[in-house]
Chimera marker file (.cmm) of the C-alpha trace (Angstrom):
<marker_set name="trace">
<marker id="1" x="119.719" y="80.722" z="89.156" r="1" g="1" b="0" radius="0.5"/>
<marker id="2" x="121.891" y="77.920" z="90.356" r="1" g="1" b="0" radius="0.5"/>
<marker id="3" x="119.187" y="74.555" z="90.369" r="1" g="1" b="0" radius="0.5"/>
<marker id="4" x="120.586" y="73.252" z="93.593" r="1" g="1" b="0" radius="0.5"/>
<marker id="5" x="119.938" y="75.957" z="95.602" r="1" g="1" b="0" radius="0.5"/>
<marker id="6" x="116.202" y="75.994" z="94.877" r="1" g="1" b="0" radius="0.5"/>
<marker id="7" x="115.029" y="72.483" z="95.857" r="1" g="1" b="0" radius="0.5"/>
<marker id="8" x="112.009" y="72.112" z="97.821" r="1" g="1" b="0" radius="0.5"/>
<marker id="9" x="114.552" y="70.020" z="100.376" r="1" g="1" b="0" radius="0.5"/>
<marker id="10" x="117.139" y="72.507" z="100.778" r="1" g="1" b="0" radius="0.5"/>
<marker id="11" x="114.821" y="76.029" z="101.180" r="1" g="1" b="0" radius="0.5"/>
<marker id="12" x="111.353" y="75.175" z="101.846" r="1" g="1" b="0" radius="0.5"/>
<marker id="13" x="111.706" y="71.509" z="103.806" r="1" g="1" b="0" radius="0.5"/>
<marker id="14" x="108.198" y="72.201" z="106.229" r="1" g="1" b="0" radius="0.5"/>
<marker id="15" x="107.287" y="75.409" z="104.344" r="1" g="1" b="0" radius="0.5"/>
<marker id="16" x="105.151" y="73.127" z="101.334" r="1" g="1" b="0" radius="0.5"/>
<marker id="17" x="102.322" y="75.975" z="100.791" r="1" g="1" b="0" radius="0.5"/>
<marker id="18" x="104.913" y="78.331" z="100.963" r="1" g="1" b="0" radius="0.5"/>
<marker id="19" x="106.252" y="76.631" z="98.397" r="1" g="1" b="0" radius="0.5"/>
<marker id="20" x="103.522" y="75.989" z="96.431" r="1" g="1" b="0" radius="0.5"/>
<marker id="21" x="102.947" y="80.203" z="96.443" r="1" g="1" b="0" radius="0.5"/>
<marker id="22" x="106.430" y="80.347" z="94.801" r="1" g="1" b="0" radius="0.5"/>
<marker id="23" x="106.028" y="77.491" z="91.915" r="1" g="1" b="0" radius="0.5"/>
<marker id="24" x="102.190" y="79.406" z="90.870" r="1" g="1" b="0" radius="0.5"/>
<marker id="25" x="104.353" y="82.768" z="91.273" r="1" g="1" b="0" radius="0.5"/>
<marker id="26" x="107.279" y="81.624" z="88.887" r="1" g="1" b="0" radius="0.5"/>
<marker id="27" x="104.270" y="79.734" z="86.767" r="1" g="1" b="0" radius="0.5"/>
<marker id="28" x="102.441" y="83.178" z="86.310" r="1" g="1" b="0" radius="0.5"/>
<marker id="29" x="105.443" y="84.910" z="85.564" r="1" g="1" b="0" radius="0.5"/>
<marker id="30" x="106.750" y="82.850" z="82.769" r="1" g="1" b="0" radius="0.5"/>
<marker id="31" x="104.345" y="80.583" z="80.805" r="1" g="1" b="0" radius="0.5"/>
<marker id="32" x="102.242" y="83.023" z="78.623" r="1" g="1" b="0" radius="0.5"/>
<marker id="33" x="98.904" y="80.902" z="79.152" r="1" g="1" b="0" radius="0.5"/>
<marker id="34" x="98.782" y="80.542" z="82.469" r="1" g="1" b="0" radius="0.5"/>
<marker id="35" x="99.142" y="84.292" z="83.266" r="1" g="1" b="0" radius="0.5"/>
<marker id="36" x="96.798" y="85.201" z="80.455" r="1" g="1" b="0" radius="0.5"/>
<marker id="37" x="94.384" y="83.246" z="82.515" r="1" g="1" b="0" radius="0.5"/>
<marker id="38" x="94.963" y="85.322" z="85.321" r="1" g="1" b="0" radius="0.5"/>
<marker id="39" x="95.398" y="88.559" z="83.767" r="1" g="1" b="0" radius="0.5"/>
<marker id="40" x="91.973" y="87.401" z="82.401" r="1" g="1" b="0" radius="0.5"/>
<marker id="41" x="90.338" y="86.377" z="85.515" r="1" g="1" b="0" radius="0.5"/>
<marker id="42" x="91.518" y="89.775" z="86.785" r="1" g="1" b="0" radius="0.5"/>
<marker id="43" x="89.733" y="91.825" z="84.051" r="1" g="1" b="0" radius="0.5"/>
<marker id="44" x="86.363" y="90.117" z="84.646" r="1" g="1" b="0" radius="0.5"/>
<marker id="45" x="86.352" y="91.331" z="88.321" r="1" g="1" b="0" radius="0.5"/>
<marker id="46" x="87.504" y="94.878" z="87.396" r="1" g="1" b="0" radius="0.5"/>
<marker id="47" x="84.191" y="94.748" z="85.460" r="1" g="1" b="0" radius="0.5"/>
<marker id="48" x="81.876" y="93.047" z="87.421" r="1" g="1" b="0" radius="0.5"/>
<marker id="49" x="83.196" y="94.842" z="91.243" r="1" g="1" b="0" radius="0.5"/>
<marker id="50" x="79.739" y="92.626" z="92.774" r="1" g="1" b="0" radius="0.5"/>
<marker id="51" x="81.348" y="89.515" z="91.383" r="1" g="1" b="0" radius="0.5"/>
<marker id="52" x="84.662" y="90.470" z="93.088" r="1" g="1" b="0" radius="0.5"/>
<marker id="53" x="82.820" y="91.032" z="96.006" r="1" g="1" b="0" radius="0.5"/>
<marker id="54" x="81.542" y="87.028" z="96.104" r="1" g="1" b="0" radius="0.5"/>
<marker id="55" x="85.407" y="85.294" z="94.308" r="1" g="1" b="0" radius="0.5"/>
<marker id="56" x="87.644" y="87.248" z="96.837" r="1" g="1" b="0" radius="0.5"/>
<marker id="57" x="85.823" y="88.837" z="99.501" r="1" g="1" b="0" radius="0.5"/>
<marker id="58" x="83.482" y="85.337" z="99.870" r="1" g="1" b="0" radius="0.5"/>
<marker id="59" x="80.339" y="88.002" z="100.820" r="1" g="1" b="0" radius="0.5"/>
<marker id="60" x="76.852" y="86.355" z="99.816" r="1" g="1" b="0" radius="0.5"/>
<marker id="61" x="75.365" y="88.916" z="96.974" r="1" g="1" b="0" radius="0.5"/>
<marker id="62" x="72.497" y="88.507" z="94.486" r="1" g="1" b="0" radius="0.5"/>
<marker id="63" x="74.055" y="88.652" z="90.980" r="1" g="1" b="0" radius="0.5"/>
<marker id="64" x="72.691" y="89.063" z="87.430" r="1" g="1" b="0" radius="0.5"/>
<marker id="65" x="72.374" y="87.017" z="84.590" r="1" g="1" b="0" radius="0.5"/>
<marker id="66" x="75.889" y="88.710" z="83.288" r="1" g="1" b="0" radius="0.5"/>
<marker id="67" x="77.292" y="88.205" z="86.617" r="1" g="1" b="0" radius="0.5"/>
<marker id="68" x="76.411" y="84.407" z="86.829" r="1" g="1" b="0" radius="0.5"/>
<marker id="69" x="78.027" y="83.922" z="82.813" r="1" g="1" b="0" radius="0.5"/>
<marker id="70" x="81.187" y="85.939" z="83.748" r="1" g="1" b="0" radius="0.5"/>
<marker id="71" x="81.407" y="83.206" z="87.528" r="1" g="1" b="0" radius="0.5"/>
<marker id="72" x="81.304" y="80.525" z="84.906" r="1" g="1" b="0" radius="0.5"/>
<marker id="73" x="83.896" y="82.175" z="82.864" r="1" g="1" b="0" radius="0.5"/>
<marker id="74" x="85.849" y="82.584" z="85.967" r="1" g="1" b="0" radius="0.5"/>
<marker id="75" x="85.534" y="79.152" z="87.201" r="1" g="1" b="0" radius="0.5"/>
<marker id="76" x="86.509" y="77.797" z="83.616" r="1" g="1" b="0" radius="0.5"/>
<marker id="77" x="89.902" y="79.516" z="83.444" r="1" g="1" b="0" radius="0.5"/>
<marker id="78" x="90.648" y="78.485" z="87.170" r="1" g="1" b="0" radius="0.5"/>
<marker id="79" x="90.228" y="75.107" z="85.988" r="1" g="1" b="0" radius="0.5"/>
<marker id="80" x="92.315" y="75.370" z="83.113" r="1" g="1" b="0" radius="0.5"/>
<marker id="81" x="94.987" y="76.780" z="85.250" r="1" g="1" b="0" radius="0.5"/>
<marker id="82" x="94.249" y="74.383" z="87.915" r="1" g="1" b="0" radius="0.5"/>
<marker id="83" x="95.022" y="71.446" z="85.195" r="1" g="1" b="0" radius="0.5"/>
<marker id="84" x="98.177" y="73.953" z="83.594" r="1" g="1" b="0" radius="0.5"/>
<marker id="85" x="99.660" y="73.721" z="86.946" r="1" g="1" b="0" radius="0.5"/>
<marker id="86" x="99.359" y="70.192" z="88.409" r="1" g="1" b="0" radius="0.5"/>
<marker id="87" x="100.746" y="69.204" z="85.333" r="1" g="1" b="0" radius="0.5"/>
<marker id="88" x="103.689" y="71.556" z="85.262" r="1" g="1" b="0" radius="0.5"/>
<marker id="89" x="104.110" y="70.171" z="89.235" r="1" g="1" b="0" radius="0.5"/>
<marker id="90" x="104.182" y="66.822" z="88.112" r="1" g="1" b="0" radius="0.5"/>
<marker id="91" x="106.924" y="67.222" z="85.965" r="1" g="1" b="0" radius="0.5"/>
<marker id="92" x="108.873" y="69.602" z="88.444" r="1" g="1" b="0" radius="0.5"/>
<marker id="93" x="108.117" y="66.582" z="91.163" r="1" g="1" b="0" radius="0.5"/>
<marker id="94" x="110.521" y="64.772" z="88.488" r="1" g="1" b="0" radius="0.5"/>
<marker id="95" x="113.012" y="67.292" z="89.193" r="1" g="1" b="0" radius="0.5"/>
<marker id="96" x="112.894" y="66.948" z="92.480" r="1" g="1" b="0" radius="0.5"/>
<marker id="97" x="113.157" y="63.493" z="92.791" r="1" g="1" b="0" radius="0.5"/>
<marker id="98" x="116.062" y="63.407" z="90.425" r="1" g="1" b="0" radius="0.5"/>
<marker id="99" x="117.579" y="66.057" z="93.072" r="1" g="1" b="0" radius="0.5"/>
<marker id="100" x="116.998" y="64.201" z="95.974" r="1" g="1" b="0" radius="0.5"/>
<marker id="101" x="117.831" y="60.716" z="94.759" r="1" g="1" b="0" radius="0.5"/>
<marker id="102" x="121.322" y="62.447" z="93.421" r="1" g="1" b="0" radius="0.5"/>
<marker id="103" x="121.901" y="63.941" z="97.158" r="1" g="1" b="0" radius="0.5"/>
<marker id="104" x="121.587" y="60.491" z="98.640" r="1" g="1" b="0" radius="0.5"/>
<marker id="105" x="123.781" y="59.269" z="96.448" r="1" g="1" b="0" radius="0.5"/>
<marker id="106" x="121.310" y="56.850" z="94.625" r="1" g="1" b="0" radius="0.5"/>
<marker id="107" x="121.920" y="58.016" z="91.552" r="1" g="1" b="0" radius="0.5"/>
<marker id="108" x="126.185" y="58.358" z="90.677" r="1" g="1" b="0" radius="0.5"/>
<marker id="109" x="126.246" y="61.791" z="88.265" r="1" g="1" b="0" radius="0.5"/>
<marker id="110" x="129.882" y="61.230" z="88.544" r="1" g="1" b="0" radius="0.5"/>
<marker id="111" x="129.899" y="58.130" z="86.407" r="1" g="1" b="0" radius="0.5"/>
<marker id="112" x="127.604" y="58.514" z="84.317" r="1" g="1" b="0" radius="0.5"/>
<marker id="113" x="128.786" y="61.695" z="82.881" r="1" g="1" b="0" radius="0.5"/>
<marker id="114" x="132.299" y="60.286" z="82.722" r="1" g="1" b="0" radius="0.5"/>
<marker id="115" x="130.594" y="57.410" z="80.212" r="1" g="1" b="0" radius="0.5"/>
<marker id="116" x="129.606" y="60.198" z="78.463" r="1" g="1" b="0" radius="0.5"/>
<marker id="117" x="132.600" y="61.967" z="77.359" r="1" g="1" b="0" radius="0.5"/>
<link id1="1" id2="2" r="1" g="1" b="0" radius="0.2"/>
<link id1="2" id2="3" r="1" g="1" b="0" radius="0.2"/>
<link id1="3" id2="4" r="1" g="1" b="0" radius="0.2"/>
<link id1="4" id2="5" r="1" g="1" b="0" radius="0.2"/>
<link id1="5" id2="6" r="1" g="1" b="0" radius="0.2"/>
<link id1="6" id2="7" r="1" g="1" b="0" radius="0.2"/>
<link id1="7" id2="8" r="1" g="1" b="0" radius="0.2"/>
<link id1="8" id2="9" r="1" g="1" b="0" radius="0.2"/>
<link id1="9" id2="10" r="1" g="1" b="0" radius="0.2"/>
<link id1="10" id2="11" r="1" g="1" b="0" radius="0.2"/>
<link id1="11" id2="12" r="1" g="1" b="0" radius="0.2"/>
<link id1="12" id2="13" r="1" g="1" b="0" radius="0.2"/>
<link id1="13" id2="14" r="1" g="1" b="0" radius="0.2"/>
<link id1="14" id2="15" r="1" g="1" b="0" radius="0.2"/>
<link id1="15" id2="16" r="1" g="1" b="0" radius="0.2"/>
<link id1="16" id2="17" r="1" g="1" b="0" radius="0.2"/>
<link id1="17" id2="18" r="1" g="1" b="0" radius="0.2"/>
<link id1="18" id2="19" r="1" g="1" b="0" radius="0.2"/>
<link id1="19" id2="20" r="1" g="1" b="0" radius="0.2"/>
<link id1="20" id2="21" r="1" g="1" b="0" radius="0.2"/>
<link id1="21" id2="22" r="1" g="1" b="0" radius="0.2"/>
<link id1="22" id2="23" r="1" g="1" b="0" radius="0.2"/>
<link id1="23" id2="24" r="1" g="1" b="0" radius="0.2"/>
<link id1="24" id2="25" r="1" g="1" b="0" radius="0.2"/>
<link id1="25" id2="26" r="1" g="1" b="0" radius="0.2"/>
<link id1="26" id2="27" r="1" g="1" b="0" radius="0.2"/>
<link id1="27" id2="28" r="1" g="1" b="0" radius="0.2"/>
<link id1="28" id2="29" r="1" g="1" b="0" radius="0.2"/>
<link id1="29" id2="30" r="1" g="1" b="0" radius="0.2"/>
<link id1="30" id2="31" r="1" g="1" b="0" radius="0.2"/>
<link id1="31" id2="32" r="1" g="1" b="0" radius="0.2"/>
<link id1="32" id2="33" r="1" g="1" b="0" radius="0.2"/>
<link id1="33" id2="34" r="1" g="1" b="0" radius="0.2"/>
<link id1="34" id2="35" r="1" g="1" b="0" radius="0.2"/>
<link id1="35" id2="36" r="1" g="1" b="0" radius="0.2"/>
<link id1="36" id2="37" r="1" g="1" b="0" radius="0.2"/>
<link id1="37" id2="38" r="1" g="1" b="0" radius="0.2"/>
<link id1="38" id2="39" r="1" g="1" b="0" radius="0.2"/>
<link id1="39" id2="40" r="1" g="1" b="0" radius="0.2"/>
<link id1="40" id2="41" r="1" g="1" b="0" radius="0.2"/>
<link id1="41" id2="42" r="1" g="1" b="0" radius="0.2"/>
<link id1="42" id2="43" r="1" g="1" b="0" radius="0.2"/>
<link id1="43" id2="44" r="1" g="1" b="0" radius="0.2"/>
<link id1="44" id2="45" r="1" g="1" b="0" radius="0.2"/>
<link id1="45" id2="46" r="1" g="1" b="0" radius="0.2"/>
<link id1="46" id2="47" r="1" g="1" b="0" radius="0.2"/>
<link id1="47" id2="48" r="1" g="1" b="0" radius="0.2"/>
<link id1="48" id2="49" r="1" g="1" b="0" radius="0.2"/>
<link id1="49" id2="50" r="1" g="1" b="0" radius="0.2"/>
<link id1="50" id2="51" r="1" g="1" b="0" radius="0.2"/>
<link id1="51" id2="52" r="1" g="1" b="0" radius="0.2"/>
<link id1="52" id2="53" r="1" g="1" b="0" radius="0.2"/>
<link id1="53" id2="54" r="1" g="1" b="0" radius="0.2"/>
<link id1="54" id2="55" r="1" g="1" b="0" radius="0.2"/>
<link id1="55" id2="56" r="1" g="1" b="0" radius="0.2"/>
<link id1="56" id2="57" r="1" g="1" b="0" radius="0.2"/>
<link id1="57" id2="58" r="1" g="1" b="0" radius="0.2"/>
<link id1="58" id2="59" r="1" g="1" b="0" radius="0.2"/>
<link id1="59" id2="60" r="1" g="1" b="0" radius="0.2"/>
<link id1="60" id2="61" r="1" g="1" b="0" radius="0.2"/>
<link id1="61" id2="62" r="1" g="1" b="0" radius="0.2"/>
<link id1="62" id2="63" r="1" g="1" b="0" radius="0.2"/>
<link id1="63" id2="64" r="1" g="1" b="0" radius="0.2"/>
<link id1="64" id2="65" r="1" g="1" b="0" radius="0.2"/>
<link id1="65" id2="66" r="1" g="1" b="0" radius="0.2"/>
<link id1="66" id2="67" r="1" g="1" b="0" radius="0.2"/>
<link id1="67" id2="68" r="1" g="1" b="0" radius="0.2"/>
<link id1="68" id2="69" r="1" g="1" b="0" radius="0.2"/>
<link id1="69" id2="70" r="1" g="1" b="0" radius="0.2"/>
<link id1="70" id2="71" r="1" g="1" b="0" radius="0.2"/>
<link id1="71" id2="72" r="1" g="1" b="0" radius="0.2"/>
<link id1="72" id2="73" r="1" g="1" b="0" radius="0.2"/>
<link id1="73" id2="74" r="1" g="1" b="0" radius="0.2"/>
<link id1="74" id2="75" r="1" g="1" b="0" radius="0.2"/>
<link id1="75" id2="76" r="1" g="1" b="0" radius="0.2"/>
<link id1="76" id2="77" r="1" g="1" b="0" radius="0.2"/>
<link id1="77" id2="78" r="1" g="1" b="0" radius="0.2"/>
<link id1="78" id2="79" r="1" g="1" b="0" radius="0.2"/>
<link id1="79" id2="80" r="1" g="1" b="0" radius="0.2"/>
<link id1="80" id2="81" r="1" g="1" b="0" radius="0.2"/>
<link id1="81" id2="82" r="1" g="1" b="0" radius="0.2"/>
<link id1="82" id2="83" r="1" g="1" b="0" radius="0.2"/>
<link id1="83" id2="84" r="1" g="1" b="0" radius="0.2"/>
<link id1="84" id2="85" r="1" g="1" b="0" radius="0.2"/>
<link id1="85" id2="86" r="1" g="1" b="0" radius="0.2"/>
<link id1="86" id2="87" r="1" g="1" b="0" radius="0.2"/>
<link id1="87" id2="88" r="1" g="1" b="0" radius="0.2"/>
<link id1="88" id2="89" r="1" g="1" b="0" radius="0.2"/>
<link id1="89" id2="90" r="1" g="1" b="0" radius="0.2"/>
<link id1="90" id2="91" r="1" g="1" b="0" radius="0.2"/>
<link id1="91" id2="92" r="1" g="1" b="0" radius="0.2"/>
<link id1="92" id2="93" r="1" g="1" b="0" radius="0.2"/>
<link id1="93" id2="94" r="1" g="1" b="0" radius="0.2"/>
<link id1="94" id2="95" r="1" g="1" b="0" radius="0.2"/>
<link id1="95" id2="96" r="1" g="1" b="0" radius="0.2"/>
<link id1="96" id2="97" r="1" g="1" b="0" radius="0.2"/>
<link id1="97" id2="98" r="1" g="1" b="0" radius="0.2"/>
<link id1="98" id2="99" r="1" g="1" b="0" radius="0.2"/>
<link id1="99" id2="100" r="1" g="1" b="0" radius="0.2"/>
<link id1="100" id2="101" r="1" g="1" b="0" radius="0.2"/>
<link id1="101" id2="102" r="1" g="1" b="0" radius="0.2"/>
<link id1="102" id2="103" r="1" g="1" b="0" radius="0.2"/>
<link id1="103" id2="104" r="1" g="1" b="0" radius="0.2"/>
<link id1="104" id2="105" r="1" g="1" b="0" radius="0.2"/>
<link id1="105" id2="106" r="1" g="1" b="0" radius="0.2"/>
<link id1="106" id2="107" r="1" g="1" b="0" radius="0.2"/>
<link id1="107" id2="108" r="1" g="1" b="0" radius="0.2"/>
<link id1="108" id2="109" r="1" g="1" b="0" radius="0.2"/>
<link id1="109" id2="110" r="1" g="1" b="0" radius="0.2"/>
<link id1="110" id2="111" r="1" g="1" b="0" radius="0.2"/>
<link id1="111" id2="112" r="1" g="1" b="0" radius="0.2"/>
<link id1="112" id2="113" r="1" g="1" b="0" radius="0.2"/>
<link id1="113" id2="114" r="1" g="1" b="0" radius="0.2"/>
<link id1="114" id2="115" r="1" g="1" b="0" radius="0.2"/>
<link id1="115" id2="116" r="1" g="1" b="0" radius="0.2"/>
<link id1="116" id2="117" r="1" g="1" b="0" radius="0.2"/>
</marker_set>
């Protein structure tokens, strides 16, 4: 996949949540951890349907002791993916700086890899 034609700027300029959808997507689908979390978070509510009922549904239900431990559980790993992917965005903001500044023309590519060679 060619890096330039996946920019924020060039296919999601006023489409940011969109965006955001596609970078937790692309994060789930290949960094281990952070979909283990979710595969995780996924098994808890296969177990505890009540508990689903109250994460995705948002219905007000009485839950048990278990239930209660397995929230906490829950709310752990979102945190821990929370803090996975801000810091994986921070660096991809990096990215996409260095992409924008190079389509100005702040930066000069051209140059600089001619120095190289």
């Amino acid at each position: 996949m060619n890096y330039l034609n996946t920019c924020f700027y060039d296919k999601y300029d006023g489409h940011f949540y969109e965006y955001l959808a596609h970078v937790d997507f692309e994060f789930d689908q290949k960094i281990p951890e952070y979909g283990e979390l979710s595969d995780k978070e996924e098994r808890i509510l296969d177990k505890y349907p009540n508990l689903r009922k109250v994460v995705d549904d948002r219905e007000e239900s009485m839950l048990s002791m278990e239930e209660i431990k397995a929230l906490i559980e829950i709310l752990d790993n979102r945190t821990e993916q929370d803090g996975m992917l801000k810091r994986l965005m921070f660096f991809k903001g990096y990215k996409e700086a260095y992409y924008f500044f190079n389509r100005i023309g702040l930066l000069n590519t051209e140059r600089n890899e001619k120095r190289q060679c």
